[in-house]
HTML snippet that shows the backbone in 3Dmol.js (N, CA, C, O; Angstrom):
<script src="https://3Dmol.org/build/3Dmol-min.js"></script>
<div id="view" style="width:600px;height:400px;position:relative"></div>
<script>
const pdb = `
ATOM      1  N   UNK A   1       0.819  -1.194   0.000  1.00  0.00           N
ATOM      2  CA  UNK A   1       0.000   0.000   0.000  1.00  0.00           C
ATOM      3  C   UNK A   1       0.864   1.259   0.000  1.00  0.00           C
ATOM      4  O   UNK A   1       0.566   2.236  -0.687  1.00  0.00           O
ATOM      5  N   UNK A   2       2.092   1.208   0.897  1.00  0.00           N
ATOM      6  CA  UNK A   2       2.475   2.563   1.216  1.00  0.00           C
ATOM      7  C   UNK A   2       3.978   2.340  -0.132  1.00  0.00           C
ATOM      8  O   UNK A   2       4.446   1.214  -0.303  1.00  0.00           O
ATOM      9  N   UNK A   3       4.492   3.484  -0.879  1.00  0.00           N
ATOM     10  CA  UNK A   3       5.729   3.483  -1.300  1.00  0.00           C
ATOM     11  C   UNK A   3       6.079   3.698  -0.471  1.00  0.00           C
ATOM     12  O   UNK A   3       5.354   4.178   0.401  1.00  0.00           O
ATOM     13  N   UNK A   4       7.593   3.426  -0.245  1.00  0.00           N
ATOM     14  CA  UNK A   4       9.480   3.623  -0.451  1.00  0.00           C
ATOM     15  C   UNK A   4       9.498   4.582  -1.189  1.00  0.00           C
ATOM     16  O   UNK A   4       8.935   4.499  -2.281  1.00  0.00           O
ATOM     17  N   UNK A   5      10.257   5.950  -0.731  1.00  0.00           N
ATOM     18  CA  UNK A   5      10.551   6.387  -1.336  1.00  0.00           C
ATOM     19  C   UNK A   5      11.765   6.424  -2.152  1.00  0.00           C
ATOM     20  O   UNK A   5      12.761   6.476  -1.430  1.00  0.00           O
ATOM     21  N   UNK A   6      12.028   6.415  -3.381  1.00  0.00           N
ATOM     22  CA  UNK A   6      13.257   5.445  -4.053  1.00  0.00           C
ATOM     23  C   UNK A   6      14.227   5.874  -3.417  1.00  0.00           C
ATOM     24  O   UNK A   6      14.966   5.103  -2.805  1.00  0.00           O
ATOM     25  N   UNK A   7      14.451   7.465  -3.444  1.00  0.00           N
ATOM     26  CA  UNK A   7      15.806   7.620  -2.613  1.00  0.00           C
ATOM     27  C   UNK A   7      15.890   7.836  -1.254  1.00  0.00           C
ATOM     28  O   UNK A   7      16.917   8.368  -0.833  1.00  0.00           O
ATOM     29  N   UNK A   8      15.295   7.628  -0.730  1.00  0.00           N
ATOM     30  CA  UNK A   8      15.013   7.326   0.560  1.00  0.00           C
ATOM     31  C   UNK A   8      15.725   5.821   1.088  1.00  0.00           C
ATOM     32  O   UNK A   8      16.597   5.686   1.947  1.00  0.00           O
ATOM     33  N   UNK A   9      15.058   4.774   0.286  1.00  0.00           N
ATOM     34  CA  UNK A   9      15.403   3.395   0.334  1.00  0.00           C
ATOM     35  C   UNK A   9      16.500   3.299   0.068  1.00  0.00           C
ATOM     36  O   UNK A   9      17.171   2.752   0.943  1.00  0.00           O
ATOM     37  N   UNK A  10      17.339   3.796  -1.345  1.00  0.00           N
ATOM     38  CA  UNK A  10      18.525   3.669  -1.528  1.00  0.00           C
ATOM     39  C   UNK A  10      19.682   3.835  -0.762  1.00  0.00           C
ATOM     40  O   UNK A  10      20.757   3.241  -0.846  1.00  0.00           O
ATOM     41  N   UNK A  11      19.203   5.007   0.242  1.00  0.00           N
ATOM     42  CA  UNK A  11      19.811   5.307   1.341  1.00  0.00           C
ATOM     43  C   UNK A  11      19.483   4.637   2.667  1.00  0.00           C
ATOM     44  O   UNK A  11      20.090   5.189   3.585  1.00  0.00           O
ATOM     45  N   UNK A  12      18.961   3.948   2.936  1.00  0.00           N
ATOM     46  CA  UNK A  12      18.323   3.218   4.014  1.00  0.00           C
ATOM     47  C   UNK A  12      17.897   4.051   5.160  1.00  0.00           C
ATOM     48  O   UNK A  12      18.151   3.744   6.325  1.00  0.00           O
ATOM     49  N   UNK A  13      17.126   5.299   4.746  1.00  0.00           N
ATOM     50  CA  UNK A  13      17.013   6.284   5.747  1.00  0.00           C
ATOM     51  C   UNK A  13      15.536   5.562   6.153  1.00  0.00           C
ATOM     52  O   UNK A  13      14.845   5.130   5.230  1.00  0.00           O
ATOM     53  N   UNK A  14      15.047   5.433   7.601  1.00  0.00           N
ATOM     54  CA  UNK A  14      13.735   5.331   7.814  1.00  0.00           C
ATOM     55  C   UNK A  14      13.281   6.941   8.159  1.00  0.00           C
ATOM     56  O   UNK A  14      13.852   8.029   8.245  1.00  0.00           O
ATOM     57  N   UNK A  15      11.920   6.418   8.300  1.00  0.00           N
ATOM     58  CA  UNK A  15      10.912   7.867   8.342  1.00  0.00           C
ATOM     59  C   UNK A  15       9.802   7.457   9.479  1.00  0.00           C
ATOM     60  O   UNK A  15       9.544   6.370   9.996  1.00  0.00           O
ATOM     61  N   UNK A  16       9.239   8.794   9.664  1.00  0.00           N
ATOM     62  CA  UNK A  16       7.991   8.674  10.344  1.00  0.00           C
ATOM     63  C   UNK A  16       7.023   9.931  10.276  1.00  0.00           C
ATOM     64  O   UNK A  16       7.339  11.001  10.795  1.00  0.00           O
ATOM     65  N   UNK A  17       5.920   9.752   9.658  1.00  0.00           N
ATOM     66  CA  UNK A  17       4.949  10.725   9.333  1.00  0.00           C
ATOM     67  C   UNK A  17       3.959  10.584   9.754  1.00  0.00           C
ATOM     68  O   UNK A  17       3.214   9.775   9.202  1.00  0.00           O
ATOM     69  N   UNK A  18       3.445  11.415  11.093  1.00  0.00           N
ATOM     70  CA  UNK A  18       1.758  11.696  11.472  1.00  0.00           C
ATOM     71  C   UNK A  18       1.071  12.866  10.458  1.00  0.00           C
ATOM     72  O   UNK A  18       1.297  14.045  10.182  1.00  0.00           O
ATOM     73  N   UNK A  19      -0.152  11.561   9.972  1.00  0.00           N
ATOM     74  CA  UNK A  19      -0.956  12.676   8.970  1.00  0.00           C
ATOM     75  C   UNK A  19      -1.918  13.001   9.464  1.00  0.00           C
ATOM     76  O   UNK A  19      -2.155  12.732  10.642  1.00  0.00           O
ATOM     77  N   UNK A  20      -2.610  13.567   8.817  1.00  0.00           N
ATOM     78  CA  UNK A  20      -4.479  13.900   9.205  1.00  0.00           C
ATOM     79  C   UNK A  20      -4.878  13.837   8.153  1.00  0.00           C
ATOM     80  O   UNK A  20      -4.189  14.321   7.255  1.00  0.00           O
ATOM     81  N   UNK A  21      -6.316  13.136   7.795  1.00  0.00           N
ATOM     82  CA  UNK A  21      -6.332  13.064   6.779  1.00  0.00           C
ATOM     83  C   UNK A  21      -7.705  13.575   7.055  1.00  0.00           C
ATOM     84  O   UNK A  21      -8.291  13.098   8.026  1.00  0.00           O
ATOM     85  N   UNK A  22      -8.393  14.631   6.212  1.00  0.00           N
ATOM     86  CA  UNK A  22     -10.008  15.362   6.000  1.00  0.00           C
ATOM     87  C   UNK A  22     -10.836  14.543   5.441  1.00  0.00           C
ATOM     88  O   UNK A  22     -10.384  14.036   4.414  1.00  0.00           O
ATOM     89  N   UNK A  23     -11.914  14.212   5.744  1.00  0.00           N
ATOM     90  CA  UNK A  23     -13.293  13.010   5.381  1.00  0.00           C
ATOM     91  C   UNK A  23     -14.139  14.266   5.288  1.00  0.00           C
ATOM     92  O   UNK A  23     -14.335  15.193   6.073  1.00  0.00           O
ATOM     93  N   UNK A  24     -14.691  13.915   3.746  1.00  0.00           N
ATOM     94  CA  UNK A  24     -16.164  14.487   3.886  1.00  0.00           C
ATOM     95  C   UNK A  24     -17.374  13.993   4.286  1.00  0.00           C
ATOM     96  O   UNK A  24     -17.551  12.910   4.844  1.00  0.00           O
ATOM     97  N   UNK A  25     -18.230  14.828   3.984  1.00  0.00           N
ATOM     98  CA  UNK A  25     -19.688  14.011   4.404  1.00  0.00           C
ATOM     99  C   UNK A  25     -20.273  12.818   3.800  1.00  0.00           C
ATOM    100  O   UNK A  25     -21.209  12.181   4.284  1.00  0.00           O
ATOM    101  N   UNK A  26     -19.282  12.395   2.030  1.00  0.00           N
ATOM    102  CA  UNK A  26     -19.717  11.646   1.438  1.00  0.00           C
ATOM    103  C   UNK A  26     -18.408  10.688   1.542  1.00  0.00           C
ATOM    104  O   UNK A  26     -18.095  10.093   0.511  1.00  0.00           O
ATOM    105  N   UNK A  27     -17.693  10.511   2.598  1.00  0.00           N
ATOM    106  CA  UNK A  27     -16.629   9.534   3.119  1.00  0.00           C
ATOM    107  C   UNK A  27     -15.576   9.892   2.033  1.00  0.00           C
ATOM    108  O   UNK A  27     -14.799   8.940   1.957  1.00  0.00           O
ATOM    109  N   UNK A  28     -15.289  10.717   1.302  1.00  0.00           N
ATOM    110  CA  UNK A  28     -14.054  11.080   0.211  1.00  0.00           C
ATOM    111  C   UNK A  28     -12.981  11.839   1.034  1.00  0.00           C
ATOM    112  O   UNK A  28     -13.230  12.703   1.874  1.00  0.00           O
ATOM    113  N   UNK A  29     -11.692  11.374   0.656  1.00  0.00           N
ATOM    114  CA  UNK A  29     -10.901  12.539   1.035  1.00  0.00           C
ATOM    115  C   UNK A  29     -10.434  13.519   0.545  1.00  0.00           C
ATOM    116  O   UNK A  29      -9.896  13.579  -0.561  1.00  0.00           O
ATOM    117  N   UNK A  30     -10.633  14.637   1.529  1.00  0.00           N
ATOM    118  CA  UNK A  30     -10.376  15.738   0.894  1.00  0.00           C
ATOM    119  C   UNK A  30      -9.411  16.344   0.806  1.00  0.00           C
ATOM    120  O   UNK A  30      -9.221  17.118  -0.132  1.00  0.00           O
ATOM    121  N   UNK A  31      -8.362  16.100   1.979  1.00  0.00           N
ATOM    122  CA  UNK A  31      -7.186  16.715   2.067  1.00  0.00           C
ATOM    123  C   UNK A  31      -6.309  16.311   3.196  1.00  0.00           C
ATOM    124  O   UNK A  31      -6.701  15.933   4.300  1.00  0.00           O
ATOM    125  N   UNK A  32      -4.991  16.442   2.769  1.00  0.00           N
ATOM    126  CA  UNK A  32      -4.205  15.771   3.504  1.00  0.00           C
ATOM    127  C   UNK A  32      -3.160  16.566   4.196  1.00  0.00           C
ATOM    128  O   UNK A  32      -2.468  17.248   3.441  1.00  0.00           O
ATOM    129  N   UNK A  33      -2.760  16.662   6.075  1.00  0.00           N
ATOM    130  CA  UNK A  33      -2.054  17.258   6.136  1.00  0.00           C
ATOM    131  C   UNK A  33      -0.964  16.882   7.352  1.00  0.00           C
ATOM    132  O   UNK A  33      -1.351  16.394   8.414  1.00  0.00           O
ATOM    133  N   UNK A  34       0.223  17.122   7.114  1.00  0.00           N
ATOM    134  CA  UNK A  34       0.947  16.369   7.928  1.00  0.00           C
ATOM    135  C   UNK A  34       0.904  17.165   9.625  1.00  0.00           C
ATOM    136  O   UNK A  34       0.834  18.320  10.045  1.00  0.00           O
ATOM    137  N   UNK A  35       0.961  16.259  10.021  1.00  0.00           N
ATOM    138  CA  UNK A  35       0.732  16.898  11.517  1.00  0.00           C
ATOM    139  C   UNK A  35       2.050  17.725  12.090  1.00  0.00           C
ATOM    140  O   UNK A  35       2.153  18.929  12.323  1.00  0.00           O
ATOM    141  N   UNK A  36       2.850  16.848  12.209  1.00  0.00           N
ATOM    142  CA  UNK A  36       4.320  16.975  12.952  1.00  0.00           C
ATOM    143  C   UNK A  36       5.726  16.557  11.724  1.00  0.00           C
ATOM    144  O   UNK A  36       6.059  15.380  11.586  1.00  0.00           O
ATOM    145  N   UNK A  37       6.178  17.288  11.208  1.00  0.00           N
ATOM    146  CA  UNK A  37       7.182  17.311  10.363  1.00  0.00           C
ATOM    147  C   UNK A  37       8.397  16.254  11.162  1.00  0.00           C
ATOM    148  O   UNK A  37       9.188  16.864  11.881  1.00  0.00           O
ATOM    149  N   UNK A  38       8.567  14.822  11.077  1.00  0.00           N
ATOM    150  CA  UNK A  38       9.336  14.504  11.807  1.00  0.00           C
ATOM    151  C   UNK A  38      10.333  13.821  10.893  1.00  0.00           C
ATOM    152  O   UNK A  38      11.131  13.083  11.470  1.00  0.00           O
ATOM    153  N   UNK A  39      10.450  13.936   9.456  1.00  0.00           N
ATOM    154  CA  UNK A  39      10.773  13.010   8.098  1.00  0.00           C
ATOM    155  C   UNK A  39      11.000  13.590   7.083  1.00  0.00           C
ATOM    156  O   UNK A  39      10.078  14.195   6.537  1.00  0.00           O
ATOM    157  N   UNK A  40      12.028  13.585   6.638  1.00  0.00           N
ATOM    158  CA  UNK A  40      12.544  14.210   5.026  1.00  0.00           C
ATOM    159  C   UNK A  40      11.157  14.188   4.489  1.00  0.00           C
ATOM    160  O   UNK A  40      10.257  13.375   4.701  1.00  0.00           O
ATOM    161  N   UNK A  41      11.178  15.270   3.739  1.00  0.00           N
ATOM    162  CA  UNK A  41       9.612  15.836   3.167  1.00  0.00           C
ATOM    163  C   UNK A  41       9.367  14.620   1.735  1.00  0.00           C
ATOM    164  O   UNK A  41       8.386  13.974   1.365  1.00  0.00           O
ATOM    165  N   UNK A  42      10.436  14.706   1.352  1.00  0.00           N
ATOM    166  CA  UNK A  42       9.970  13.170   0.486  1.00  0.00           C
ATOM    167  C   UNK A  42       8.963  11.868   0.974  1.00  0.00           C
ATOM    168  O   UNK A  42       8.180  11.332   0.191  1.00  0.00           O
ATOM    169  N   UNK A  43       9.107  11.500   2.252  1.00  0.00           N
ATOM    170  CA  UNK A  43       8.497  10.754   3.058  1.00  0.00           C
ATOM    171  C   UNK A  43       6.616  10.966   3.281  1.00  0.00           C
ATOM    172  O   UNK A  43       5.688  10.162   3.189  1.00  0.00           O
ATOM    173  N   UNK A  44       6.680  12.598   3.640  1.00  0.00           N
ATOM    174  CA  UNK A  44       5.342  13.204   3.317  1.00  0.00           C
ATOM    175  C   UNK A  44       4.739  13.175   2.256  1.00  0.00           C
ATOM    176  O   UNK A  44       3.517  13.058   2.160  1.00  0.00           O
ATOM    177  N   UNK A  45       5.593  13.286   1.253  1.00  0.00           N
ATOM    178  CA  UNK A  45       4.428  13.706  -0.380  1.00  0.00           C
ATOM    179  C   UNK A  45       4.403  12.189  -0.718  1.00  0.00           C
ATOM    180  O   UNK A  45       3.576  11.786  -1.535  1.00  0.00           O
ATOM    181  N   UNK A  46       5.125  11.478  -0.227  1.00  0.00           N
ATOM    182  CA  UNK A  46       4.792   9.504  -0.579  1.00  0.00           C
ATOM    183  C   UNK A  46       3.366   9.260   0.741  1.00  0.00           C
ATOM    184  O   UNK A  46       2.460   8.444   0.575  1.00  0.00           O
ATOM    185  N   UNK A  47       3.448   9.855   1.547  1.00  0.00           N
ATOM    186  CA  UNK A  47       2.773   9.014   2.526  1.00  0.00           C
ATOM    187  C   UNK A  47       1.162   9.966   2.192  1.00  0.00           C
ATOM    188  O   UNK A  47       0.202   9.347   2.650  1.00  0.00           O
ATOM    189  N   UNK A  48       0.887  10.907   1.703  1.00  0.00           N
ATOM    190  CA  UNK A  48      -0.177  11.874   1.869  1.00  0.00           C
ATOM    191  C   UNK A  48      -0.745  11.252  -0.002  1.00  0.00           C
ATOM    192  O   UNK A  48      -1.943  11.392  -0.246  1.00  0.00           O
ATOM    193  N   UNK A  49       0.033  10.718  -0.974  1.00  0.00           N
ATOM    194  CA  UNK A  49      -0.177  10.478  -2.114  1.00  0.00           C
ATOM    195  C   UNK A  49      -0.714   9.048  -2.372  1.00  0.00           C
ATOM    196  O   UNK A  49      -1.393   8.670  -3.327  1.00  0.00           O
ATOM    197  N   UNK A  50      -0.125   8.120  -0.989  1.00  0.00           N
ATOM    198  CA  UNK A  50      -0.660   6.822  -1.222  1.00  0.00           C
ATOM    199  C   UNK A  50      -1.713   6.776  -0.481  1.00  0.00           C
ATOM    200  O   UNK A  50      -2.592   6.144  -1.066  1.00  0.00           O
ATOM    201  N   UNK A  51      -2.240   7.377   1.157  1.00  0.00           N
ATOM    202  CA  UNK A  51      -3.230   7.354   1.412  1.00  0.00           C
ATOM    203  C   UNK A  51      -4.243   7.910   1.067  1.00  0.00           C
ATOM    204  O   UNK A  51      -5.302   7.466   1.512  1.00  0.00           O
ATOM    205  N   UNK A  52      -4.259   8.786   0.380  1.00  0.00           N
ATOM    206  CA  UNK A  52      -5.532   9.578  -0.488  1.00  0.00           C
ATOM    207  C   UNK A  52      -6.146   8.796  -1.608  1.00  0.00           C
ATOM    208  O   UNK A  52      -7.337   8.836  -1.918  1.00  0.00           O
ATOM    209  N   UNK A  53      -4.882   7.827  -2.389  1.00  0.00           N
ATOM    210  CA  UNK A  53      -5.543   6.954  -3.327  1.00  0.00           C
ATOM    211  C   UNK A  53      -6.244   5.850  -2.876  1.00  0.00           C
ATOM    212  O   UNK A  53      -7.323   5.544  -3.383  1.00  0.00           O
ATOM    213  N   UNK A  54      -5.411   4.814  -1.387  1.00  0.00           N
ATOM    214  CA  UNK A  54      -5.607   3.595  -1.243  1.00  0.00           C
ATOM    215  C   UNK A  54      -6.924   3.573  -0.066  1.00  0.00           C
ATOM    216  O   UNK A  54      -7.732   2.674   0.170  1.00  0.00           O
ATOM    217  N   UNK A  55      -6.805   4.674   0.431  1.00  0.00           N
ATOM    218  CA  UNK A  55      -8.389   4.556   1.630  1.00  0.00           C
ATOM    219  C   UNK A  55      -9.594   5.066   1.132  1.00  0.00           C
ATOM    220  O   UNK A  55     -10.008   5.939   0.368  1.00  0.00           O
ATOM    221  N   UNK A  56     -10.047   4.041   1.977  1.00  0.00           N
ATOM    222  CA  UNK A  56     -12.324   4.316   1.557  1.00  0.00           C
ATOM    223  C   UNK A  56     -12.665   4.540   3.022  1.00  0.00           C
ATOM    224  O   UNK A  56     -12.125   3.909   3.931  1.00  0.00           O
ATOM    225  N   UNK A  57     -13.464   5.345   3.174  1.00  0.00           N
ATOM    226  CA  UNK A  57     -14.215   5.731   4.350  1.00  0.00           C
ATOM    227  C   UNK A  57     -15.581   5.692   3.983  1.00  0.00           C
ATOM    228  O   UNK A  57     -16.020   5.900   2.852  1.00  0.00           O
ATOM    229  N   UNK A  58     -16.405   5.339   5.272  1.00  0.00           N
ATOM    230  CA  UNK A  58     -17.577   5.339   5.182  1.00  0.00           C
ATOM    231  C   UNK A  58     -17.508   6.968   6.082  1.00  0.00           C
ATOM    232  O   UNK A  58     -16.593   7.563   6.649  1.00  0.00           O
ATOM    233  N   UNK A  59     -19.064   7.290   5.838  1.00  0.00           N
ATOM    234  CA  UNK A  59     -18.840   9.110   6.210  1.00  0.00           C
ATOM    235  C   UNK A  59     -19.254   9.064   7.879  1.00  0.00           C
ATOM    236  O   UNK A  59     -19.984   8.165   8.297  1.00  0.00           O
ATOM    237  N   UNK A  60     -18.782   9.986   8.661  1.00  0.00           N
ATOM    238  CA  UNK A  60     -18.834   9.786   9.848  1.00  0.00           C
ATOM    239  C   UNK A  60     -20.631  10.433   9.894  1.00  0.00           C
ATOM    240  O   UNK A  60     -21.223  10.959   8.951  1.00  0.00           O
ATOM    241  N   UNK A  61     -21.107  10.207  11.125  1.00  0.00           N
ATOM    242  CA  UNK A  61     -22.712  10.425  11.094  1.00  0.00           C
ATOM    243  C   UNK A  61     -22.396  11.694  12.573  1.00  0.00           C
ATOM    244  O   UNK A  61     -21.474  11.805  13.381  1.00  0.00           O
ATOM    245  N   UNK A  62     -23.817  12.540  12.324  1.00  0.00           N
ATOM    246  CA  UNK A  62     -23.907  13.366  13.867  1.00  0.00           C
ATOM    247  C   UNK A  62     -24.957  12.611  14.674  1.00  0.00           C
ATOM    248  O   UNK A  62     -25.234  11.480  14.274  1.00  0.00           O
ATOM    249  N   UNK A  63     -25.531  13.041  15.670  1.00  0.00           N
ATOM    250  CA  UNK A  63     -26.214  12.516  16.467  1.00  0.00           C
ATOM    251  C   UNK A  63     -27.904  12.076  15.864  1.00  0.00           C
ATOM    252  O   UNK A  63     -28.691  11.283  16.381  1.00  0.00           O
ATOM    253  N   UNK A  64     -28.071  12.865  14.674  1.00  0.00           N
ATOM    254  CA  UNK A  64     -29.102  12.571  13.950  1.00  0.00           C
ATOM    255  C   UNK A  64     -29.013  11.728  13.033  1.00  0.00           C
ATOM    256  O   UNK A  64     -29.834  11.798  12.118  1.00  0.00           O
ATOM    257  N   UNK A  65     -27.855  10.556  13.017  1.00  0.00           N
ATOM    258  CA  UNK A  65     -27.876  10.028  11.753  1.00  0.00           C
ATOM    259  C   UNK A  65     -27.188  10.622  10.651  1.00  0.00           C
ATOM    260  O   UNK A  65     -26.592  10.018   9.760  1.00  0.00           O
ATOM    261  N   UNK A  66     -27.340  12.042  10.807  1.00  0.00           N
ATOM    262  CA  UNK A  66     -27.259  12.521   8.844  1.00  0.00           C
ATOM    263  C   UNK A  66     -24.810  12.731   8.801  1.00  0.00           C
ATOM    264  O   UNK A  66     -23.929  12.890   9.646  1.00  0.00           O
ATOM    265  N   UNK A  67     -24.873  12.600   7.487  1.00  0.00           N
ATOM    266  CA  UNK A  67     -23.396  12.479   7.338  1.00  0.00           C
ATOM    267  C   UNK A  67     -22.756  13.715   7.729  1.00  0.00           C
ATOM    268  O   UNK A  67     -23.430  14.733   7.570  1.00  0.00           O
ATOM    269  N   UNK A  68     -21.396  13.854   8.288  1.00  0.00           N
ATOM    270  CA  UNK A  68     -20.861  14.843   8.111  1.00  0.00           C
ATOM    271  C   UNK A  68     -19.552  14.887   7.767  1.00  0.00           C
ATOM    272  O   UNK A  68     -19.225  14.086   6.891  1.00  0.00           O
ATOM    273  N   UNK A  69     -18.684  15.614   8.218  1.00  0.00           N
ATOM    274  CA  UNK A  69     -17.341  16.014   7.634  1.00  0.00           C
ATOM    275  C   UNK A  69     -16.816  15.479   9.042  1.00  0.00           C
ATOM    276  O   UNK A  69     -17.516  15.632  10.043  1.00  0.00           O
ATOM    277  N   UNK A  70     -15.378  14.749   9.117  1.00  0.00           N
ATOM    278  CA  UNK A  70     -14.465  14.229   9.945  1.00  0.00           C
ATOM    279  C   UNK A  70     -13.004  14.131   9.625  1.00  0.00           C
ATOM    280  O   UNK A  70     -12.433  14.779   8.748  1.00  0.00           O
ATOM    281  N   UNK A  71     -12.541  13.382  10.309  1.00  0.00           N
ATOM    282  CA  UNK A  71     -10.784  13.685   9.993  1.00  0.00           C
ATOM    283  C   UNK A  71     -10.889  12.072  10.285  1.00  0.00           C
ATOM    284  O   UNK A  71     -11.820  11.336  10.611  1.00  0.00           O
ATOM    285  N   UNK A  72      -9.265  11.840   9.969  1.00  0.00           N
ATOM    286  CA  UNK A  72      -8.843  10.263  10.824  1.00  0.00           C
ATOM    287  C   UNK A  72      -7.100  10.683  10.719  1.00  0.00           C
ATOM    288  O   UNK A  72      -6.459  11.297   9.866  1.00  0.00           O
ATOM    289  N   UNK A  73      -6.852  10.262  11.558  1.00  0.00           N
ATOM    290  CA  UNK A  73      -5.291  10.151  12.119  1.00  0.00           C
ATOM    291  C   UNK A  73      -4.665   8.999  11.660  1.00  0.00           C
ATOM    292  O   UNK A  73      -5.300   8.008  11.299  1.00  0.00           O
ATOM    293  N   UNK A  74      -3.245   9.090  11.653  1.00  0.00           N
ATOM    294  CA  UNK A  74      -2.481   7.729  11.745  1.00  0.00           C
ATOM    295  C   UNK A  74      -0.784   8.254  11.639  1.00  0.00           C
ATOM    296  O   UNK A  74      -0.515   9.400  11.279  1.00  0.00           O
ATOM    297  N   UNK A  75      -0.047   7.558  11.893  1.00  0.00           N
ATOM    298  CA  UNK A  75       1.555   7.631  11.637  1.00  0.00           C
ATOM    299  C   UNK A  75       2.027   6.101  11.201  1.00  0.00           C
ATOM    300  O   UNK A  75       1.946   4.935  11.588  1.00  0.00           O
ATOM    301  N   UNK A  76       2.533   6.845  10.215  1.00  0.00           N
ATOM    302  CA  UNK A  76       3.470   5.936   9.288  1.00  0.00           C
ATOM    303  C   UNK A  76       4.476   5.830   9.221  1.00  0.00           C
ATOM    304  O   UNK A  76       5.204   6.780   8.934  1.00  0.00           O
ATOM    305  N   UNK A  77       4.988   4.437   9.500  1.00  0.00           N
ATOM    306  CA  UNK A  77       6.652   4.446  10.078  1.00  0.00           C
ATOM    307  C   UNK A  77       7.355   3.772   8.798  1.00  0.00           C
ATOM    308  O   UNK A  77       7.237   2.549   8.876  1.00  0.00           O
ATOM    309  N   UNK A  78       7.812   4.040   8.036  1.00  0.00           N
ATOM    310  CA  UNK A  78       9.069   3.711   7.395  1.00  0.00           C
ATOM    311  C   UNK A  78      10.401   3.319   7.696  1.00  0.00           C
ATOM    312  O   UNK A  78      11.209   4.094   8.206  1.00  0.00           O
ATOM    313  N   UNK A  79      10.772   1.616   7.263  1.00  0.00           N
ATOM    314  CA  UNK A  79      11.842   0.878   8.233  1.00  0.00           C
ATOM    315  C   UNK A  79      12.410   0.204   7.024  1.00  0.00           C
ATOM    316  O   UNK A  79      11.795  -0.162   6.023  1.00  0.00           O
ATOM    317  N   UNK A  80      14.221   0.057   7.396  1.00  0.00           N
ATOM    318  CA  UNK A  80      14.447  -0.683   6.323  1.00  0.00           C
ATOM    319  C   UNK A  80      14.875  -2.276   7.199  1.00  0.00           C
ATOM    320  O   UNK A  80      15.812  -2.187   7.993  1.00  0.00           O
ATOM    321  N   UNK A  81      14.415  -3.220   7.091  1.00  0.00           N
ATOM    322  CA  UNK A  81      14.779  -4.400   7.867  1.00  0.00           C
ATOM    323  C   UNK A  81      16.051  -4.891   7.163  1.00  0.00           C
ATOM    324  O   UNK A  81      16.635  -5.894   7.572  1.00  0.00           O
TER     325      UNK A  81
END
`;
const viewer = $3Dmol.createViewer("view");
viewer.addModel(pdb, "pdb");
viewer.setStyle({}, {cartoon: {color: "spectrum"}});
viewer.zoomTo();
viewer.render();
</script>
């Protein structure tokens, strides 16, 4: 799911990127933004480019049922074993 970034890998540098990622009301994402800069920025535009393509959300609901707009979190660790 996630790239390597080529020169990243070549170099055996690991990474780590907390994103946020924006959910609309119709579970699409809308936008992606890194939380905490902790990773050669190469690391970011791989990690914000593969999760925007590879995730589906269902849309978060309010107390009435009806859809709204949400976020979801995560950090992505990049390792070379």
């Amino acid at each position: 799911m996630m790239d390597y970034p080529p020169k990243m890998l070549a170099k055996g540098m690991p990474g780590v990127v907390n994103v946020r990622l924006a959910i609309d009301e119709r579970g699409n994402v809308a936008g992606c933004s890194i939380q905490m800069p902790l990773a050669d920025p190469a690391f970011e535009k791989s990690t914000c480019a593969d999760l925007q393509h590879a995730l589906e959300f269902e849309p978060a609901l309010d107390q009435n049922g009806k859809p709204v707009a949400s976020y979801w979190v995560t950090l992505v660790d990049f390792r070379v074993d």
